[in-house]
Structure formats: C-alpha cells, structure tokens
BAROTI-903438 format. One record per residue (C-alpha): residue number from 1; residue in three letters; x, y, z. Coordinates in steps of 0.2 Angstrom, whole numbers, plus 2048, in hexadecimal, padded with zeros to 3 digits. Each point is the difference from the previous one (the first is absolute). Last residue first. Layout:
  resi  resn    X    Y    Z
   NUM   ala    X    Y    Z
...
//
This chain:
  resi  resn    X    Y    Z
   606   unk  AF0  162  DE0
   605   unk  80C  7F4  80A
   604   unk  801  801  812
   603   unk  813  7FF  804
   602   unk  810  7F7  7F8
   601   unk  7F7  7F5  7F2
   600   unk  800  80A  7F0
   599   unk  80E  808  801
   598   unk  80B  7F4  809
   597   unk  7F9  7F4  7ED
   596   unk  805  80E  7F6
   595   unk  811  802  806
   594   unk  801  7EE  800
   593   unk  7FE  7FF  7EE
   592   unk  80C  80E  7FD
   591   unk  80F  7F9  808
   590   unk  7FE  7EF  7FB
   589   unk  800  805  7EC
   588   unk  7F2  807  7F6
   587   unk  7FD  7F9  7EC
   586   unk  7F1  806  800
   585   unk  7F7  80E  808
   584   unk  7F9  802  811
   583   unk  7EE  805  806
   582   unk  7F9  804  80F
   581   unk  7F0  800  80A
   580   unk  7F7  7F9  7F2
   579   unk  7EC  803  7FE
   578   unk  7FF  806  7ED
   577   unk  7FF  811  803
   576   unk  80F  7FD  80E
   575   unk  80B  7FA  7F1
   574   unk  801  810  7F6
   573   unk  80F  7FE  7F8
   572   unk  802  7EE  7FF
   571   unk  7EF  7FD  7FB
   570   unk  801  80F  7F3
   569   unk  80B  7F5  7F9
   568   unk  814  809  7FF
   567   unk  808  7F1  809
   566   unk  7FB  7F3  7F3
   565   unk  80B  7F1  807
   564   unk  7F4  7FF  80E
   563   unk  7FD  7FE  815
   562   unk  7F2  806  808
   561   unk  800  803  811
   560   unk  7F1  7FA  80B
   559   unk  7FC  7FF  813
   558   unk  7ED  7FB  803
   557   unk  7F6  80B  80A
   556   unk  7EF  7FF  7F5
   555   unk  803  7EA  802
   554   unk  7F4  7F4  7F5
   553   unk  7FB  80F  7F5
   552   unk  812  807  800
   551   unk  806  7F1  7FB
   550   unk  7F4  800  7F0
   549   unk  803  811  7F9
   548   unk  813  7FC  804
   547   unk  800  7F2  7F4
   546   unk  7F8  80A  7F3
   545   unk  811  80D  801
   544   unk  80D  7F2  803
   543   unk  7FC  7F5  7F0
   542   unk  7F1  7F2  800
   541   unk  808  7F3  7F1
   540   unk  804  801  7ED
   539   unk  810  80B  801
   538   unk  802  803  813
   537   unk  804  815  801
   536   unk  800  80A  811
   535   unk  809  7F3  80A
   534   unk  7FB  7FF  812
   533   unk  807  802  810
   532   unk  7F3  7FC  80E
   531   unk  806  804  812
   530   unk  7FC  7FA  811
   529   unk  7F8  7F0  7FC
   528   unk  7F5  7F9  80C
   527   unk  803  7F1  80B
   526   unk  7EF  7FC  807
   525   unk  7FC  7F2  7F7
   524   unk  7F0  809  7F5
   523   unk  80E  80F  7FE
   522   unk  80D  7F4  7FA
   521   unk  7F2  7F5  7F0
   520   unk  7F8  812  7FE
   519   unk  813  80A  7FA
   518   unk  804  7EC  7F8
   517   unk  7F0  7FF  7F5
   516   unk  804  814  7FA
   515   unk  811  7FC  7FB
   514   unk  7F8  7F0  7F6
   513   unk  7F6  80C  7F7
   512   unk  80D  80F  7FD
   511   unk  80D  7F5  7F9
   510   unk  811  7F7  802
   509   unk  7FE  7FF  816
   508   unk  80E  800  80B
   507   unk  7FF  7FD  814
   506   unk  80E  808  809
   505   unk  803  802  814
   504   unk  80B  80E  800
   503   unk  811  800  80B
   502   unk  80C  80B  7F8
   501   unk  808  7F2  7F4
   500   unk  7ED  7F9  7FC
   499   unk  7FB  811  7F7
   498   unk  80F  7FF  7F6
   497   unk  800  7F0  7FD
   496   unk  7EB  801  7FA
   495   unk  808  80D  7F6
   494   unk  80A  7F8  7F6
   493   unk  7F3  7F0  7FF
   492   unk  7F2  80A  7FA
   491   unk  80A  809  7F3
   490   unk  805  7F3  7F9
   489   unk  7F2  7F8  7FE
   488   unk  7F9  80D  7F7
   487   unk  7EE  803  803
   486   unk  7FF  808  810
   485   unk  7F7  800  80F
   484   unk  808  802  814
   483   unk  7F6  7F9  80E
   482   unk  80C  808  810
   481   unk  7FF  7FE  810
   480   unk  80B  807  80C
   479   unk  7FC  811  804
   478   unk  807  812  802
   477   unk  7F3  80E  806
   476   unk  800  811  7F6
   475   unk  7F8  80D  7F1
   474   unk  808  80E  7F8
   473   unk  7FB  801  7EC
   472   unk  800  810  7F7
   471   unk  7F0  809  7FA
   470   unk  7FF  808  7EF
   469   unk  7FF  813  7FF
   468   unk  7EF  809  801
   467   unk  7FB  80B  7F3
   466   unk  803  812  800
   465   unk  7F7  80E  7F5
   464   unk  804  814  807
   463   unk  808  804  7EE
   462   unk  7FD  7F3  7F2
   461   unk  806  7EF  805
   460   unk  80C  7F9  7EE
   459   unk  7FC  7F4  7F4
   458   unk  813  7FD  7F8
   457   unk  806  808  7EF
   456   unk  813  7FB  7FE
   455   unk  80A  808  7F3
   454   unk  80F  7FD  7F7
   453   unk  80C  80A  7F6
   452   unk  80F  7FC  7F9
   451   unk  80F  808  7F8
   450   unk  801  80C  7F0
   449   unk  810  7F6  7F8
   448   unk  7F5  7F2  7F9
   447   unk  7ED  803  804
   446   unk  7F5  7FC  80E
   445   unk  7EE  801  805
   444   unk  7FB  7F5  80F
   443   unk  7F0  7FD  808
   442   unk  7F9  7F6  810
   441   unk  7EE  800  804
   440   unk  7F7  7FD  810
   439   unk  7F3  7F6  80A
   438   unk  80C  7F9  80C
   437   unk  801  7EF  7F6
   436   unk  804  80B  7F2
   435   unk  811  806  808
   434   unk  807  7F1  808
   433   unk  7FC  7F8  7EF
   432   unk  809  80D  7F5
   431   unk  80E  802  80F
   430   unk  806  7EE  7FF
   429   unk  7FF  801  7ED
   428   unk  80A  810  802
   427   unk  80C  7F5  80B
   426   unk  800  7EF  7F9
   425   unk  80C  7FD  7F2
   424   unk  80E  7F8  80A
   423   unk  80E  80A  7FD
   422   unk  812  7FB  800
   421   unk  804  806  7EC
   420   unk  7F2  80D  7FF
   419   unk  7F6  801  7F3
   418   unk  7F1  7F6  809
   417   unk  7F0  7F7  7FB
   416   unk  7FD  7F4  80E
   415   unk  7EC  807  805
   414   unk  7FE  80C  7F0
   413   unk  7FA  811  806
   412   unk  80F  808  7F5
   411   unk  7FB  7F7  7EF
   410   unk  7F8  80C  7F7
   409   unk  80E  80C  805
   408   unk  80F  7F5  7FA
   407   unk  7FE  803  7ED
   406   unk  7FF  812  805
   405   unk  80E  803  808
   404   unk  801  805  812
   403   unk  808  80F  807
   402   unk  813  806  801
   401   unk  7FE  804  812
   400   unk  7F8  812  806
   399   unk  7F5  7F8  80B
   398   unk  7EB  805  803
   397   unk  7F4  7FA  80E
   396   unk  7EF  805  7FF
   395   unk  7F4  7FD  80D
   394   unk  7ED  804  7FE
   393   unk  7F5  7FD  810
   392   unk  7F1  7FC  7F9
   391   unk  7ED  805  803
   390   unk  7F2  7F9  7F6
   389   unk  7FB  7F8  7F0
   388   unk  806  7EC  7FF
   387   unk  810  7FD  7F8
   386   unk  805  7FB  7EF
   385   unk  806  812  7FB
   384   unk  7F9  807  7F0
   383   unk  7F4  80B  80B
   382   unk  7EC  7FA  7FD
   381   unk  7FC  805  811
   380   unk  80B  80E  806
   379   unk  811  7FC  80B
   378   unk  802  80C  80C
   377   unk  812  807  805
   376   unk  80A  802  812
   375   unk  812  802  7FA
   374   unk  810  7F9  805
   373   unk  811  805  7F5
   372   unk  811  7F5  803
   371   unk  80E  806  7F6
   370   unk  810  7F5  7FC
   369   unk  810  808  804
   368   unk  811  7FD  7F5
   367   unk  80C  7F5  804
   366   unk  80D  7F6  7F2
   365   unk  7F9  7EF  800
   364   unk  7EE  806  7FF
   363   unk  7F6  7F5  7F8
   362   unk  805  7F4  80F
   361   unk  7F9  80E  80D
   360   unk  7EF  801  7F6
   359   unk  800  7EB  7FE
   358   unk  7FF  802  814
   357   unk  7F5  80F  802
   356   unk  7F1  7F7  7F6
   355   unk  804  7EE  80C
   354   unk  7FF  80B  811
   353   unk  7F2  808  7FB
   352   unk  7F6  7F1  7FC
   351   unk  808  7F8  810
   350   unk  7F9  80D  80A
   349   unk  7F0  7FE  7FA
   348   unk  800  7EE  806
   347   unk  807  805  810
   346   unk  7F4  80C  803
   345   unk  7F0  7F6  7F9
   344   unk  7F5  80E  7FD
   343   unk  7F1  80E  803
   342   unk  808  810  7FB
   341   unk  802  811  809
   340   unk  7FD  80F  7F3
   339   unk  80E  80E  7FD
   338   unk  7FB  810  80A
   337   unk  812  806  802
   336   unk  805  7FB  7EE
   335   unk  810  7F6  7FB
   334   unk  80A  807  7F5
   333   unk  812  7F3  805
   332   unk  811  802  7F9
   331   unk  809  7EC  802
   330   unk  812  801  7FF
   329   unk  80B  7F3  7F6
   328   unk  811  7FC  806
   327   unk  7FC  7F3  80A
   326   unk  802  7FF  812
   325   unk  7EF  800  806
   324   unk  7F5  801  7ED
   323   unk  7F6  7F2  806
   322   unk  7FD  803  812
   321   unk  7FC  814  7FC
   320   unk  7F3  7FA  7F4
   319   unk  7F8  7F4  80C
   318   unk  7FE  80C  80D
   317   unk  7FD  810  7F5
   316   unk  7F0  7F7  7F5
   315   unk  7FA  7FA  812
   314   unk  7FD  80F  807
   313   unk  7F9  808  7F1
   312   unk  7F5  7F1  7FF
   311   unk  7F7  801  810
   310   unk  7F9  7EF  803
   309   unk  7F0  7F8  806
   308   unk  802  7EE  802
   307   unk  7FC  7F2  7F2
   306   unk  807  7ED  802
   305   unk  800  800  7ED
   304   unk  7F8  7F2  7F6
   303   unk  807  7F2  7F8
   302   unk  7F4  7F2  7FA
   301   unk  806  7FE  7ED
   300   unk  810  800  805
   299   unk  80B  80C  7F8
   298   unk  80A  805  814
   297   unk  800  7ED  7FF
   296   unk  80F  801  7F6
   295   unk  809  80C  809
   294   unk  7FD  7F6  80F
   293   unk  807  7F1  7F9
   292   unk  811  80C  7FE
   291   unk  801  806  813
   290   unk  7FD  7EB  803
   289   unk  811  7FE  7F7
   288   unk  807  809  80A
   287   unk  7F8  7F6  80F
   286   unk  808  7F1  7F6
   285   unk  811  80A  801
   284   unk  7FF  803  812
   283   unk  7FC  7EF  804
   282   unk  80E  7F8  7F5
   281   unk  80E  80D  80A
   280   unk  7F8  7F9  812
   279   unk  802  7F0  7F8
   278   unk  813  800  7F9
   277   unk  801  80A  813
   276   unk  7FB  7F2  808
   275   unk  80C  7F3  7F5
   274   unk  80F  809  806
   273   unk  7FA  7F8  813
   272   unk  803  80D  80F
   271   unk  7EE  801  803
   270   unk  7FF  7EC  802
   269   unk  7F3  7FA  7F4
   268   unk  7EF  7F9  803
   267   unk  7F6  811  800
   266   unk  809  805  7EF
   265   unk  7F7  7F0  7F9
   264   unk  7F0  807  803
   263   unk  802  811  7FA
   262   unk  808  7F7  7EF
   261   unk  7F0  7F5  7FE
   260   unk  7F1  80E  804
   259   unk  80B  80A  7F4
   258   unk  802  7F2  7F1
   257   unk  7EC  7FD  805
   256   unk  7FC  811  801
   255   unk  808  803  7F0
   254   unk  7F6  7F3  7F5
   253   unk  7EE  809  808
   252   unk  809  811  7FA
   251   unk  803  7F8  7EE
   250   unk  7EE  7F9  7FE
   249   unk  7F7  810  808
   248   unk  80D  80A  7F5
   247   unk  7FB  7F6  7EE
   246   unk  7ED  804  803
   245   unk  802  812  805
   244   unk  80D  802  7F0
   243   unk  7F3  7F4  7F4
   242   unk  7F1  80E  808
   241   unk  80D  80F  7FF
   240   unk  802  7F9  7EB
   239   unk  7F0  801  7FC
   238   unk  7FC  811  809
   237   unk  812  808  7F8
   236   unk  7F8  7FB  7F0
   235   unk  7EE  806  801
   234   unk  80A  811  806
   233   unk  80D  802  7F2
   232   unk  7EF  7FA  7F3
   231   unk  7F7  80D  809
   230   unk  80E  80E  7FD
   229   unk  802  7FC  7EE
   228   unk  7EC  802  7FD
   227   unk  804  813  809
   226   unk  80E  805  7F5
   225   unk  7F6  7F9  7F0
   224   unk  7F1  80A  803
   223   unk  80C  80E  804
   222   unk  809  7FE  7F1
   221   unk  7F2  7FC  7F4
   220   unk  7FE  810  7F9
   219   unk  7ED  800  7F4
   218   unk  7FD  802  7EF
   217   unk  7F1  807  7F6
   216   unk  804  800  7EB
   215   unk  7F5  80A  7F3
   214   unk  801  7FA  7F0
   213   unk  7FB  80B  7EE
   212   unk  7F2  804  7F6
   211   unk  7F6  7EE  7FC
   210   unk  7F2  801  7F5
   209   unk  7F1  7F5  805
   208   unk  7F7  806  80F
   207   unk  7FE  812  7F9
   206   unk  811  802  805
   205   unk  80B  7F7  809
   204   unk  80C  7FF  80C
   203   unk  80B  7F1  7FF
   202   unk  805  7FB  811
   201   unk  812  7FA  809
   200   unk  800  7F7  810
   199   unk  80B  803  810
   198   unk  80C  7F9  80E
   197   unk  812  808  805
   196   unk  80E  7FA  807
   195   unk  80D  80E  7FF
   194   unk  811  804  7FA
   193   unk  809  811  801
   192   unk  809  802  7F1
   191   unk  800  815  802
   190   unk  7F0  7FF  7EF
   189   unk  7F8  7F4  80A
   188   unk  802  7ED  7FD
   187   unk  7EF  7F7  804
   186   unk  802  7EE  805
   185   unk  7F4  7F4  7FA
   184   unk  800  7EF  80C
   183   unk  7EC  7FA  7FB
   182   unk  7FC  806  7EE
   181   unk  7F8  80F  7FD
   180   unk  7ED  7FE  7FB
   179   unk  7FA  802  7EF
   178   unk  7EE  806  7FF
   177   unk  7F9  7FE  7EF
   176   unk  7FE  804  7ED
   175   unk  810  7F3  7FE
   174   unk  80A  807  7F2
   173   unk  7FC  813  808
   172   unk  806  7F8  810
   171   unk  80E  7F9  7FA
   170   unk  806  810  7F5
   169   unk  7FF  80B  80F
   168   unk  80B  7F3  809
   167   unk  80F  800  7F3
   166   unk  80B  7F1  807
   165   unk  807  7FF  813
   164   unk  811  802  805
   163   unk  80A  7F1  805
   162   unk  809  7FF  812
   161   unk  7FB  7EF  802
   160   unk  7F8  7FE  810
   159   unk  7FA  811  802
   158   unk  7F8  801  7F0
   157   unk  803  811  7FB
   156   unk  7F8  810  7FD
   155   unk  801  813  7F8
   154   unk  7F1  809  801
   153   unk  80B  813  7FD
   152   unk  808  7F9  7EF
   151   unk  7F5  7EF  7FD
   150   unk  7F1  80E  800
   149   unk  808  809  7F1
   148   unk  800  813  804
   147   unk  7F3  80F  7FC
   146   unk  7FC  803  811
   145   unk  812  7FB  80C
   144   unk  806  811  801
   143   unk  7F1  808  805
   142   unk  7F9  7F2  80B
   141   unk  80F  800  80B
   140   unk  80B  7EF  7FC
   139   unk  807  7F7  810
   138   unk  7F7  7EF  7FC
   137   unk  7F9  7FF  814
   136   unk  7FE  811  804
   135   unk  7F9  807  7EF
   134   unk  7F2  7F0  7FE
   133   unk  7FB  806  814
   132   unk  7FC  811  7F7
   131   unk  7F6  7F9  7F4
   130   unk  807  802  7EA
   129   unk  7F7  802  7F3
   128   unk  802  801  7ED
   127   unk  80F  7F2  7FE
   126   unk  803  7FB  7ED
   125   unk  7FB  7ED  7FF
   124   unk  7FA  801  7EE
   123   unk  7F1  7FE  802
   122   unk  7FE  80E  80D
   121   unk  807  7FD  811
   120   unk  7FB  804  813
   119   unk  80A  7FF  811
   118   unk  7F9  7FD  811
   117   unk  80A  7FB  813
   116   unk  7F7  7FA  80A
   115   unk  7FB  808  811
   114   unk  7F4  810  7F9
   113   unk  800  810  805
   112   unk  806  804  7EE
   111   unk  7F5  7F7  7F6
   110   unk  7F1  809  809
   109   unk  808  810  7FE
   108   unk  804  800  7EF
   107   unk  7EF  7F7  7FA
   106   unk  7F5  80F  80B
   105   unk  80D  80B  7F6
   104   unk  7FA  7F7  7F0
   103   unk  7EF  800  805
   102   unk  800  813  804
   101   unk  806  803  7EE
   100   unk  7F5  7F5  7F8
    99   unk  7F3  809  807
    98   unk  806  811  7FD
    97   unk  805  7FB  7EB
    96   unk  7EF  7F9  801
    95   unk  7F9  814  805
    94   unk  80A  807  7F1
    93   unk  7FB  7F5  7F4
    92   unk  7EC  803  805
    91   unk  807  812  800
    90   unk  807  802  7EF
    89   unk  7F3  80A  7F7
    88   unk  809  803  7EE
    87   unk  805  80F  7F9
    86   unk  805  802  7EC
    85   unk  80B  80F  7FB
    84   unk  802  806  7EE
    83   unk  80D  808  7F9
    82   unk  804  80D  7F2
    81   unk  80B  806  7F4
    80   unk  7F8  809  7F1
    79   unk  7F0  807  800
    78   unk  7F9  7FB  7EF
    77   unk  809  7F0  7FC
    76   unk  802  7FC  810
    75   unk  810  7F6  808
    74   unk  7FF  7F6  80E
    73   unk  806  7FF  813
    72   unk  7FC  7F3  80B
    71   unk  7F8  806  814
    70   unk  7FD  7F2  80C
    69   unk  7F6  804  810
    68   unk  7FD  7F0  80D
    67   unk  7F1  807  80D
    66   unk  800  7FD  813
    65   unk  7EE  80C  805
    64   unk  800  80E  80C
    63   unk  7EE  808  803
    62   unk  7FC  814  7FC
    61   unk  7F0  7FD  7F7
    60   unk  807  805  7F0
    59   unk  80E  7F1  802
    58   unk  810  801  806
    57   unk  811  7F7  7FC
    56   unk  80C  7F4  808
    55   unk  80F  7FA  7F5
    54   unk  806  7F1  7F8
    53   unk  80B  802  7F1
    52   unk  802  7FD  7ED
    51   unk  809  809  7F3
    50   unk  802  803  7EE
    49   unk  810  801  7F5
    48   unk  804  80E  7F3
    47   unk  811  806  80A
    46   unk  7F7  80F  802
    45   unk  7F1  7F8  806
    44   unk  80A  7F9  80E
    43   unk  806  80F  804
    42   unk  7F1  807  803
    41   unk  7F7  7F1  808
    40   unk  80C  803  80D
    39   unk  7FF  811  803
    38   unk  7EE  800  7FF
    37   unk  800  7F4  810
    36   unk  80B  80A  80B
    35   unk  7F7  80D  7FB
    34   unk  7EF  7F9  805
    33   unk  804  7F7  811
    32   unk  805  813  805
    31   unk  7F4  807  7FD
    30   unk  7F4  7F6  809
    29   unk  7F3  7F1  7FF
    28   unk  800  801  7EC
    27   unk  7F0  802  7F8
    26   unk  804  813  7FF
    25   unk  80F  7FE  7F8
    24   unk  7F7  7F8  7EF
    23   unk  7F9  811  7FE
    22   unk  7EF  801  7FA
    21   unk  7FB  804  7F0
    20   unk  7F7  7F0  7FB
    19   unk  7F8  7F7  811
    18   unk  7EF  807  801
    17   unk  7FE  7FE  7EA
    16   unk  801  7ED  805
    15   unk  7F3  801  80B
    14   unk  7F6  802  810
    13   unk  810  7FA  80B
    12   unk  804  7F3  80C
    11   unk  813  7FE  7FB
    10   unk  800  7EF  7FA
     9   unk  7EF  802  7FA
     8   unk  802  80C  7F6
     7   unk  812  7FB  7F9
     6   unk  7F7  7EE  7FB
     5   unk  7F5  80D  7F5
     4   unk  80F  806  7F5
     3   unk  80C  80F  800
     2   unk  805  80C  7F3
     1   unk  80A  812  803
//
C-alpha cells in the first residue's frame, strides 16, 4: 500500500507508485520460498511478535540481491491491524560472511595439517579451538573439548615434581606476553598417557591493545627425546670402548707374560710331573681369560670388521640351529628367497646372533619357538633410524619370554649392567658395538609378559653387487734370526725364550727407532734379520705401524708380523695394507707363535 524512495532504489524501479500493488510473492525467487516464508510470518504475527530473516529476492531488472526482511505488527486506528515490513540490502554482509567463511576453513585446514599441536581460549580460559595433533596428543575431540577449562583437556606437570601447573591463561593475560612452557612439562592425556612436551602460550589481541583470549602451540617430545637418549647410550658406550680397549691392551700384555712364563716352565718339567698339568690347567685358564679381553676390545675405539661377503639367510640358520641344538626352544624361520647378501665380519655377526638367541632360550625356561624374520628394506633419508640412507638387511628376532621391564630397558646396552645372577653384562653391549661398527642399527621393543623383539638393520649388497672377500695369509721359508720389538719387558724376555728354545738367534729392541738402528746395523754386516715382530702400540715412542713404513724403505722384502694387545685394530685385521706378512694377537702361547713364524718362513714368502 506505501513505500518509500530507499525501496526505489533498492528494487530499481521508476517510483514509489511502481511498487504499491504488487504482490509481495512476486519478488520472491519461487513459490515455493514464498509460502514457506508467509507461513512463518503468519504465525508469528498471530502470536503479535515480529520476525527477521535473510532471504534472496529480485529486483525489477530481474538481478538476485541478499536482503534481511523483518515484518512488526501494529494496530491502526483507522484500518485496524496491520504490519509493516522493512528490507534491507544485505549483500556487502552477505559477501564478508563468504570471506570469513573461506578463511576460517583456510584456518581449519591449515591448523590441522600442522605438527604441533594448537588450542585457543577466551579470557577466561574456555577452549574455542582445538588442531587435530592437539586431539591426538590430549585425547579430547574438539567438539567435546570446546567450551571446557583449558587445565581440564591442557592438563600438565613438572615432570620432576609431579605438581600441576597454576592457571596459564590468567599468567599470560597478567603478563601481556609469551610465556614459554617450562623445561620437563609432561602432558597427561585424557587415557593417562604421559608426554614430554614443549610450547608457549599467547594472548591474542585485538586492536593491539585488548586482549581476547590465549592460544597455546605445543610440541611431542617423545621421539626427540628417544633419539637424544640414544646418542648419549652411544657417546657412553664410545667412552667406555676406549677405557675397555685401553684396559685389554694392558691386561693381555700382563697375560702374555703369565702365559709366555707357564709355557716356558712346562718345557723344563718332566711330562709325568703333577706340576705340568697345574700349568697346562694355568695356560688354559689365562687363554680363558684372553676369550674375555677380547670382548673388551671388541668396544675399542679402533675395532673394525674383517669384512667378506656373506649370505645371511645362511648364516641366520647355522648359528640359530647351534644355539637352540638340544634345547627345548625351536627356531621358525621367514626368510625370503631373494634376501640381499651382506658385507660383514662372519664371526662377529655370528656372535651378535648367537648372544640375542642366548638370553631368547634363558627367557624361555619352559620352550616355546622364537621367530626369525629377514627382509630386504630401504632406509629413506631423514628416517628416525641412526643409520646412513640406503639398503639394509632387516632381521627381527622375536621370544615369547616374560619380557623386559621397563626400568631395565634404558639400561639394556649398558657394558656390565646385568639381571642375571652369573652374567657378565656384555652381550647386547657386545652386539651394540659389533653392530654399529658394521654400519648398522640394533633395536629392541619389549614389554612384560609380551616377550622381546630385537632387530638388526645391516648394510646389505643389492641384487648382482659383490665385493671382494679379504685375503688370507699363506706364505713360507723358516729362519733363524729374529729382531723382535716390544715395549714390555716382559713380553720381550717370554718370547725371546721361546724363540731361543727352537733355535732363533734373538735381538730385542723396546721401540721402533732403535729396532730400526739394529734391522740396518745386521744388514750393513751381513747377517740379516729374517723376521721382524713388532708391537703395534709403544705409548710415547715409534709403534709397529710407522716402524714398518721405515723398514720397508730400508728393506721392500722384509718379513713382518705384528704383534698387539688390541687384536681388533684395523692393523691386526688388515695387516697386508700396512706392509705385514702376518699378524698374531696377544697373549699367544708357544704353539701359536711358532705356527706363525713356519708360516711365514717355510717357502718364498709373499
């Protein structure tokens, strides 16, 4: 019946007069919008109370414009009841509500790819927002968690002290500032999980002055953690395998003198005599105790593998079957046709498997079967595991025993630790070092009554790759002069007895330089030396390796075996790199120092 100018212009009309008469249904986009519409407003009028609603509606020209109607009833003196209906061009509203929308699910997304974990507060510390990694690690889905304290789904410790922190939301609207979580927080979920987490609270303000809410960012820590924990294991195991390498040179120079001592007293003793077999019994207890040097040195500093290609699956059965032979554990194999060859030490490998299998079969008291799984993975740059990208050989050997605990587990690689009443503590410390001085990784998951789990990740020789095994020694022709360098006096005089009681003409030398005067001094007069054996490490004088350099300039044929406490130096292990013909590790008795020395000296030497 009446409308105003502002309706011109909102409809794009002539004039008001354009507009009075017309149905209001025929600015409505369909029938349909309009009836549902009208029967709203009808009963609201009814019930004398107005209504508001956005709706789309059309202009003269035929264009769709966002529009707000809200229709109040009255009463008129002259017509009775009425209403009167107001329209309002809605569409710049209309297009921020798009926007904000788009930038809220931009916001949704963005949070929710993200790493850390996100949550947001008002004032008062009730939780608007929750990330999806804030879900994981507190347990609370957002829906059930928006609306809540923040100390109800955010709830953290000191980790040291088990207290909980105070009211963050109110520190960080006290302070206007960042307030970092302090160092040790542990995060307890919503299922009492606990987590070491990092993170900083925020005010969020508005119009740089008024502060909204907090938002807080934190992080996991558990695999940080895992891996910082794993370092310090290996810096540790590295200190100590330089004290143990250190300790057994000492300890095996000691036993060849006590060995060098007994084998020459047996020599002077009738073969009935009791006494001969008190020493043959001493001999074999210090060469014992030789088997347990050498587990020392195994952490030397210097140890590296005598390598040869291998085929794993081979040797995963061998040494397996031995173990479990005549126990009452059986080994079940899954072991791949195409599983890869590896570059190794053999027997150093096999004593890895050998010590796993071992505290398997003394888990198991009552039998069982342990499983033994091979598999040919490649490991990614930027993997979790502490080994170089490339291709492993993965091998996973799993018991059925009652497990570890967990106070034990972070101490399992530990060289001495031990539960066991007649244990020495050196097997999976043994197999740690063997492991990572081949390049690999060794892991072990456990849990009480759930068994063990260990795994082995070893560089492996992709299909059709071979690498050339280490040469053995064969050489010949016996002689008798010897010039034989060593530090230890008693050492030197041992086997200088030796030598002398088959015949050798002995000179003995304490360091490289003067062992090198005397090799020039017999060649000059005519009487050569025949074989040079020299001691590897002389602390504070010329050691074996640099006199060799030198002997070899004043004589390229000479005849050298090095001789050291340290048997797993590369030296040792690769003497014919370093211009030795043989090589023999102390303490050794009679039997194999003569063995070497017929070696070296019965033919045409190489």
């Amino acid at each position: 019946q009446w409308t105003n100018e502002t309706m011109v212009e909102l409809f794009r009309c002539n004039r008001p007069l354009d507009l009075v008469g017309k149905l209001v249904q025929e600015f409505f986009l369909s029938e349909e919008d309009y009836r549902r519409t009208e029967e709203i407003i009808t009963a609201r009028l009814c019930k004398g109370r107005s209504y508001g609603a956005d709706l789309k509606l059309t202009r003269f020209d035929g264009t769709v414009f966002d529009a707000h109607l809200k229709v109040a009833p009255f009463e008129s003196k002259e017509k009775g009841e009425m209403f009167v209906a107001t329209i309002s061009d809605v569409s710049w509203r209309k297009e921020a509500e798009r926007t904000l929308a788009k930038e809220k699910e931009r916001l949704a997304v963005t949070l929710s790819s993200i790493g850390d974990g996100v949550i947001s507060t008002d004032r008062n510390g009730a939780i608007g927002l929750v990330n999806k990694t804030a879900e994981e690690l507190t347990g609370w889905e957002e829906g059930k968690a928006v609306g809540k304290s923040l100390d109800e789904v955010f709830y953290v410790i000191n980790e040291g002290t088990g207290e909980p922190y105070g009211d963050l939301v109110k520190k960080v609207l006290q302070e206007r500032a960042i307030v970092n979580l302090p160092a040790g927080t542990l995060l307890i979920s919503k299922d009492k999980q606990r987590r070491p987490i990092e993170g900083s609270l925020s005010p969020i303000y508005v119009n740089q002055s008024e502060i909204l809410g907090s938002v807080i960012v934190f992080r996991d820590l558990s695999e940080r953690r895992r891996l910082e924990e794993e370092l310090m294991r290996m810096q540790k195991l590295e200190a100590i395998g330089v004290m143990a390498g250190g300790i057994a040179h000492d300890f095996n120079n000691l036993l060849m003198g006590i060995v060098g001592y007994i084998t020459l007293a047996r020599m002077n003793i009738e073969q009935r005599d009791e006494t001969l077999r008190c020493l043959e019994a001493a001999e074999k207890a210090c060469m014992r105790a030789k088997e347990l040097a050498q587990k020392l040195v195994v952490f030397s500093k210097g140890g590296e593998p005598v390598r040869e290609t291998v085929s794993m699956a081979k040797l995963l059965k061998d040494s397996i079957s031995l173990c479990t032979s005549g126990s009452n554990v059986k080994a079940e194999f899954s072991l791949p046709e195409d599983l890869w060859q590896v570059h190794v030490d053999e027997g150093q490998i096999a004593q890895v498997i050998h010590n796993i299998v071992q505290n398997a079969l003394e888990s198991m008291g009552e039998g069982g079967a342990i499983f033994v799984k091979g598999e040919n993975v490649q490991i990614p740059p930027g993997e979790s595991i502490p080994i170089d990208p490339g291709p492993y050989v993965k091998i996973t050997i799993q018991d059925h025993g009652p497990g570890i605990p967990s106070e034990h587990m972070a101490k399992i690689f530990d060289p001495f630790y031990t539960t066991k009443e007649m244990g020495r503590g050196l097997g999976l410390s043994i197999c740690h070092s063997i492991v990572k001085k081949h390049g690999g990784h060794i892991q072990v998951h456990s849990r009480p009554g759930c068994g063990t789990e260990v795994s082995l990740y070893l560089p492996a020789l992709e299909a059709g790759e071979t690498r050339p095994a280490d040469e053995s020694f064969s050489a010949s022709s016996f002689g008798i002069r010897v010039l034989l360098m060593d530090d230890e006096e008693i050492v030197r005089e041992t086997t200088r007895q030796m030598l002398v009681h088959f015949g050798c003409d002995v000179d003995c030398a304490a360091e490289g330089g003067e062992a090198i005067d005397l090799y020039k001094k017999a060649k000059e007069w005519g009487r050569p030396y025949d074989v040079v054996i020299l001691d590897l490490t002389v602390p504070g004088g010329m050691g074996g390796k640099e006199t060799a350099v030198e002997l070899l300039k004043v004589d390229p044929e000479v005849k050298m075996i090095v001789s050291s406490g340290y048997a797993n130096d590369p030296v040792m292990s690769q003497f014919r790199q370093y211009g030795f013909k043989a090589a023999i590790a102390k303490p050794y008795n009679m039997d194999e120092l003569i063995e070497v020395m017929r070696d070296l000296t019965s033919g045409d030497s190489v």
